[in-house]
PyMOL CGO cylinders between C-alpha atoms (Angstrom):
from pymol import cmd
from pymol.cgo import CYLINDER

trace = [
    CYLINDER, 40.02, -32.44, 7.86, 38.47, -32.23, 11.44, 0.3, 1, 1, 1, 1, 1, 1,
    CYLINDER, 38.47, -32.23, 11.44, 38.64, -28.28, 11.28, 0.3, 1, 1, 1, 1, 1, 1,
    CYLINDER, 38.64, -28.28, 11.28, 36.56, -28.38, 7.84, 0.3, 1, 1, 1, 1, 1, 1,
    CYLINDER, 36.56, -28.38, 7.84, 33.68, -30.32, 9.27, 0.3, 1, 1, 1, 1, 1, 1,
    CYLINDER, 33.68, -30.32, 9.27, 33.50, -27.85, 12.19, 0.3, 1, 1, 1, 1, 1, 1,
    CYLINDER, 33.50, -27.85, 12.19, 33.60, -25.18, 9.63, 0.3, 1, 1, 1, 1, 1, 1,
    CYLINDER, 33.60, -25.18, 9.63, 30.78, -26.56, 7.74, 0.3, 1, 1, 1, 1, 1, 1,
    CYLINDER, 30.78, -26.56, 7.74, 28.94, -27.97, 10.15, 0.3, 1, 1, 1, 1, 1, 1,
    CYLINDER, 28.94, -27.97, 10.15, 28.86, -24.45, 12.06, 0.3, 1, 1, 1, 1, 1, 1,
    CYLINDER, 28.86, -24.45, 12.06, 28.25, -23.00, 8.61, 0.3, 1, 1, 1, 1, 1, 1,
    CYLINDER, 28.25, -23.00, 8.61, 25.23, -25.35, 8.42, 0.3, 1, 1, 1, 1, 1, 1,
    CYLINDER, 25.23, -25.35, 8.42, 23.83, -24.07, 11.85, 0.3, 1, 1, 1, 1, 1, 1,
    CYLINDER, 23.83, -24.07, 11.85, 24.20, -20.64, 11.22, 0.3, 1, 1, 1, 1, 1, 1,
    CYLINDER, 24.20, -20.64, 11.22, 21.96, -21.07, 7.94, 0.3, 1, 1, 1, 1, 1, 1,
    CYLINDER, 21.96, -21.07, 7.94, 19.44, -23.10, 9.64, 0.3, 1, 1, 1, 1, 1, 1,
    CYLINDER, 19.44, -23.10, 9.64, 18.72, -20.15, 12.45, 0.3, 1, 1, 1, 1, 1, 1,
    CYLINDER, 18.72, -20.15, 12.45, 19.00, -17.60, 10.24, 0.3, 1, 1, 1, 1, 1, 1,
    CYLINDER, 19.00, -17.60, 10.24, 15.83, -19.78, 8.10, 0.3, 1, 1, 1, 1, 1, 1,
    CYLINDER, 15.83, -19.78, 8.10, 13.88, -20.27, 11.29, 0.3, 1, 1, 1, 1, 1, 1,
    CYLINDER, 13.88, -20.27, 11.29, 14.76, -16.61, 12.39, 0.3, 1, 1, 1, 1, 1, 1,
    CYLINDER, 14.76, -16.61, 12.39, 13.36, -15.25, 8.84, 0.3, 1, 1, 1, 1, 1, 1,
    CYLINDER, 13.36, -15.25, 8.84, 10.46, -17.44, 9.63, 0.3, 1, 1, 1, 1, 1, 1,
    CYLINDER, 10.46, -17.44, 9.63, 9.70, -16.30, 12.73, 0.3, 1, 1, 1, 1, 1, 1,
    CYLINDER, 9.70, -16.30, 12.73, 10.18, -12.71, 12.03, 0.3, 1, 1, 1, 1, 1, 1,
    CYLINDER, 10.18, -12.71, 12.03, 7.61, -13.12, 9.03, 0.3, 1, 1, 1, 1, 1, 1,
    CYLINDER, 7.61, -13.12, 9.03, 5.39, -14.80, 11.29, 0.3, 1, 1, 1, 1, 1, 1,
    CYLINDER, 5.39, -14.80, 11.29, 5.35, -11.57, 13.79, 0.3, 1, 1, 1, 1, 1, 1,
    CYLINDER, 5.35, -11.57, 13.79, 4.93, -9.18, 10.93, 0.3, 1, 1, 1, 1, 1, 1,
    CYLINDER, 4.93, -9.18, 10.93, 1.73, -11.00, 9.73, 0.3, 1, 1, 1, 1, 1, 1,
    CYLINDER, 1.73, -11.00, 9.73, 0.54, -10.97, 13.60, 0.3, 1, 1, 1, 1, 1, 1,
    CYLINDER, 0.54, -10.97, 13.60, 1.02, -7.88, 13.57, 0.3, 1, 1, 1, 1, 1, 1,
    CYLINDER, 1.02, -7.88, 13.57, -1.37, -6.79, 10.64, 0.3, 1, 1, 1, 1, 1, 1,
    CYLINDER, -1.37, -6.79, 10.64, -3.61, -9.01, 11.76, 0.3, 1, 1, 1, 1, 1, 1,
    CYLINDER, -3.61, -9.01, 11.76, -3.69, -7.21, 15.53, 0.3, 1, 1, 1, 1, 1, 1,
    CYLINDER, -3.69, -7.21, 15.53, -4.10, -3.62, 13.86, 0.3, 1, 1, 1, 1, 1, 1,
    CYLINDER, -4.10, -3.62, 13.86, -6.76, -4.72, 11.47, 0.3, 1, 1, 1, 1, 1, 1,
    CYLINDER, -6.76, -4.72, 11.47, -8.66, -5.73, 14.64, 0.3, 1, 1, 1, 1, 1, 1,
    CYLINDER, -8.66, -5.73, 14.64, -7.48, -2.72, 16.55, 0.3, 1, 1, 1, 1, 1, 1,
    CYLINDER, -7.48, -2.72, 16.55, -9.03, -0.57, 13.44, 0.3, 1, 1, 1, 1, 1, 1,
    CYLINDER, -9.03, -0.57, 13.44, -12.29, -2.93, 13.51, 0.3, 1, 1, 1, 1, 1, 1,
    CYLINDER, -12.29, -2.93, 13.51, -13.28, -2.39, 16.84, 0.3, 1, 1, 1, 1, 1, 1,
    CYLINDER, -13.28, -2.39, 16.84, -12.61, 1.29, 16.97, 0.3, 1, 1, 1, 1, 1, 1,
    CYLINDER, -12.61, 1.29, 16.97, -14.79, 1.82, 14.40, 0.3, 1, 1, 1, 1, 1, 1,
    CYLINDER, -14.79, 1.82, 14.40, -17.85, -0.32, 15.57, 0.3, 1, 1, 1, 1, 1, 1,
    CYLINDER, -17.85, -0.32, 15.57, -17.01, 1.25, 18.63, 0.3, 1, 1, 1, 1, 1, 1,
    CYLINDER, -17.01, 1.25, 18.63, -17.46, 4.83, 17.18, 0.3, 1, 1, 1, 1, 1, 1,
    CYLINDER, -17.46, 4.83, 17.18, -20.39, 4.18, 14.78, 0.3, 1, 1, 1, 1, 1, 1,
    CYLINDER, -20.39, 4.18, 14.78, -22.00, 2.21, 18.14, 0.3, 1, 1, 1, 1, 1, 1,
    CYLINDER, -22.00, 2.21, 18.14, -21.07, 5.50, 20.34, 0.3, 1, 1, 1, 1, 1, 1,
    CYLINDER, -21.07, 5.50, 20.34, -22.77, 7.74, 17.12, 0.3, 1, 1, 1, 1, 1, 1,
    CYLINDER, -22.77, 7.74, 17.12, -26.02, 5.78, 17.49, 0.3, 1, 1, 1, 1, 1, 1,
    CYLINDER, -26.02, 5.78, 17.49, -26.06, 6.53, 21.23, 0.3, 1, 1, 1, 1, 1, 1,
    CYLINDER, -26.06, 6.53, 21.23, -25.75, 10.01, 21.03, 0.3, 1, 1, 1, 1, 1, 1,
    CYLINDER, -25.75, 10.01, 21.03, -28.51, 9.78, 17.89, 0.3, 1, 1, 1, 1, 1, 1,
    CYLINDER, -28.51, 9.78, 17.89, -30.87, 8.21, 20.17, 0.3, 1, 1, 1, 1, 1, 1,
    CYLINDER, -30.87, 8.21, 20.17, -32.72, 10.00, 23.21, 0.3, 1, 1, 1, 1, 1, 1,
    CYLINDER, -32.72, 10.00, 23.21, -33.33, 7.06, 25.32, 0.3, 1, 1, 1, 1, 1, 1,
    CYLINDER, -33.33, 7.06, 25.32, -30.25, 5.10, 25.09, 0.3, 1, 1, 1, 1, 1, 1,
    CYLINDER, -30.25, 5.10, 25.09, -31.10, 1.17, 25.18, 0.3, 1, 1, 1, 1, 1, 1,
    CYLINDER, -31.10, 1.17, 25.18, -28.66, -0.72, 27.76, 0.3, 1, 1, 1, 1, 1, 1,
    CYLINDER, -28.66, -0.72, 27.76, -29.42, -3.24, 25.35, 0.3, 1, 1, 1, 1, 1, 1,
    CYLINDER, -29.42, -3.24, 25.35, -27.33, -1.92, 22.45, 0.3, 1, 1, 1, 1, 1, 1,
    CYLINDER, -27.33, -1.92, 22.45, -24.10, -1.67, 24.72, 0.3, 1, 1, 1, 1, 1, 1,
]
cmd.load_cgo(trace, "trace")
């Protein structure tokens, strides 16, 4: 009897880490696409901002 409620309560363990390790993992994934959306975001202000730079003749400190 004693070596069935080890069984299950290590059975009950293991399915409660593997939840919070699903969890977690789905958690890094979104953080993930969230950090390369911004990585994309600021390239490409950075680009369009270094395009209007080299447009202008008299760069504006201003606009950095």
């Amino acid at each position: 009897m004693k070596n069935k409620n080890i069984k299950t309560l290590l059975l009950i363990i293991a399915a409660v880490l593997l939840t919070l390790n699903l969890f977690q993992f789905n958690n890094n994934v979104s953080h993930n696409r969230l950090m390369n959306r911004l990585d994309l975001n600021l390239t490409s202000e950075l680009d369009f901002l270094r395009v209007e730079l080299e447009r202008s003749s008299t760069p504006s400190i201003l606009a950095v």
